[in-house]
C-alpha positions in Angstrom: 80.3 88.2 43.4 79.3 88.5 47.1 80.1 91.8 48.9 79.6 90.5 52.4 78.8 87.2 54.2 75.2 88.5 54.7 74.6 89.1 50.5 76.0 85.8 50.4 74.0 83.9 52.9 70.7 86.0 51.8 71.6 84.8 48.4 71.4 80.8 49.2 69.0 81.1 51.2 66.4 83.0 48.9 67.7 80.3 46.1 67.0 77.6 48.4 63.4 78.9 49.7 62.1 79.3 46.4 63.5 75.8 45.1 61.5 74.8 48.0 58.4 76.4 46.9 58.6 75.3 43.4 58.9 71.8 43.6 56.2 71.7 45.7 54.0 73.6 43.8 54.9 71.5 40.7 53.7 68.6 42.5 50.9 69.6 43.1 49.8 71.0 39.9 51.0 67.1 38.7 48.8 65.8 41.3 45.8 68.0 40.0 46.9 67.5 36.4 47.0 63.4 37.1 43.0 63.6 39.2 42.0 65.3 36.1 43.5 63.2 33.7 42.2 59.9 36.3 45.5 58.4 36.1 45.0 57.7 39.6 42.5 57.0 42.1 43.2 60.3 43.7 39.7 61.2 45.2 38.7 65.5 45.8 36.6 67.7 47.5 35.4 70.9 46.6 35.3 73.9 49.1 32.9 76.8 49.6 35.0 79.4 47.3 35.5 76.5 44.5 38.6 75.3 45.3 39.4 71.6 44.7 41.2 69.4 47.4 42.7 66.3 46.2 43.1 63.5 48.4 45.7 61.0 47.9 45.6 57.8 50.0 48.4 57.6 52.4 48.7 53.9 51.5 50.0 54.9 47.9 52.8 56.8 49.0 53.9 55.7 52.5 56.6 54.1 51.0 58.1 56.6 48.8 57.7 59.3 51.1 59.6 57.3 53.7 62.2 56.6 51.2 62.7 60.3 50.5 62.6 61.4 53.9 65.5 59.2 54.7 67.1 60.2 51.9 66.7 63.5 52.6 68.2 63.0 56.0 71.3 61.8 54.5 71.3 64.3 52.2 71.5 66.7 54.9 74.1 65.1 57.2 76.4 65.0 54.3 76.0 68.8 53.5 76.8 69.3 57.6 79.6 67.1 57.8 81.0 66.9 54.1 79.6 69.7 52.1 81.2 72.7 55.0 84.5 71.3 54.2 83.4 72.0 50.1 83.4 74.3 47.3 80.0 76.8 47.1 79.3 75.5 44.0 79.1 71.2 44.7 77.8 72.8 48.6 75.0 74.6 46.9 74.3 71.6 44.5 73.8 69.2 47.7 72.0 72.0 49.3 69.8 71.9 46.2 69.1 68.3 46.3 68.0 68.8 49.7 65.5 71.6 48.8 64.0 69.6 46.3 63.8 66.8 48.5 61.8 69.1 51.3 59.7 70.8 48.4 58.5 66.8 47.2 57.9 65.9 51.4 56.3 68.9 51.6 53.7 68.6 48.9 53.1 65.1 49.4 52.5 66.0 53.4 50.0 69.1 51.8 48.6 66.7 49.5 47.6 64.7 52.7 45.9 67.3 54.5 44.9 70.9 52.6 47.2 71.9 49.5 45.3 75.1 48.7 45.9 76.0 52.4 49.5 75.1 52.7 50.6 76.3 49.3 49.1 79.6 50.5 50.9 79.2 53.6 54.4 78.3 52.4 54.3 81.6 49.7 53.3 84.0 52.6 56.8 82.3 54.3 58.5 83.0 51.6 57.4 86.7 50.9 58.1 87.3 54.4 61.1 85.9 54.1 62.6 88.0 51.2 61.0 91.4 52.8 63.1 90.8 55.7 65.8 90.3 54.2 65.2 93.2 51.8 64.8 95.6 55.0 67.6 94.5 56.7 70.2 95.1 53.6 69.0 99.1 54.1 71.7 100.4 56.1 69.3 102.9 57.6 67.7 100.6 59.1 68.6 99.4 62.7 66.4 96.0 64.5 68.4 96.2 67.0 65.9 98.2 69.6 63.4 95.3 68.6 65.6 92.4 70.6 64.4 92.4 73.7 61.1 91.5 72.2 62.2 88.3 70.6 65.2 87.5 72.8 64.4 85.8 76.1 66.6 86.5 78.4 
C-alpha cells in the first residue's frame, strides 16, 4: 500500500493530525451548541468582529480533564512500549485513541482560554503541515541547502 517509509509515515501522521483537529472542533461546536441550547452554565463574550467566546468554568471540568490527561498518558506509553512491538493496524487504532484524547484536552484547554483563536491556530498547523509534506514528496525538490538554518550546530 505504502511505497516507502516516508508515504507511510506521512500517511499516519496526516491521519492522526486531522483526527486531532476534528475532535476538537466537534467539541467545540458541542460546547457552543450546549451555551445555545443553556444546558449549562457556560457564560460568553462577544468580540469586536462578532465572534462568540464561551467560557466554561474550570471548576466543571478539572476533574475530567485530569482523568483524560492521565489517560491519555497511558495511552501513550503503551503505544511506545507495547504498540512498536504491534501490527499497523491495532498500532494505529491506539494511536487513534490517543489523537482523540489530545483533540478533547485540546478543546477543553481552548475552551479555557480563546477557541476562535486556537481553532484558527491549530488548522494553520495543520495546513502547514500537509504542504510540507506535499513539497517534500516532489522529487525535484531538495531542503537540504536550507539545514544550516534550522540545525544548530
Amino acid at each position: 500500500m505504502f511505497e516507502s517509509l516516508y508515504a507511510k509515515t506521512f500517511a499516519i501522521l496526516g491521519a492522526q493530525i486531522l483526527i486531532t483537529w476534528l475532535t476538537t472542533l466537534v467539541l467545540i461546536v458541542v460546547a457552543r451548541g450546549l451555551y445555545y441550547a443553556k444546558k449549562f452554565q457556560f457564560t460568553a463574550t462577544e468580540s469586536e468582529t462578532g465572534e462568540i467566546d464561551i467560557h466554561i468554568p474550570w471548576e466543571d471540568i478539572a476533574t475530567p480533564s485530569i482523568f483524560i490527561f492521565f489517560f491519555q498518558f497511558f495511552i501513550g506509553l503503551g503505544l511506545i512500549y507495547w504498540g512498536k512491538d504491534q501490527d499497523i493496524s491495532i498500532s494505529f487504532i491506539w494511536f487513534s485513541i490517543w489523537s482523540v484524547l489530545t483533540g478533547t484536552l485540546l478543546g477543553i484547554y481552548l475552551l479555557l482560554r480563546n477557541e476562535n483563536h486556537g481553532s484558527k491556530a491549530l488548522g494553520i498547523t495543520v495546513i502547514i503541515t500537509l504542504i510540507v509534506g506535499l513539497i517534500g514528496t516532489y522529487p525535484r525538490v531538495n531542503l537540504l541547502p536550507l539545514g544550516p538554518f534550522f540545525l544548530w550546530r
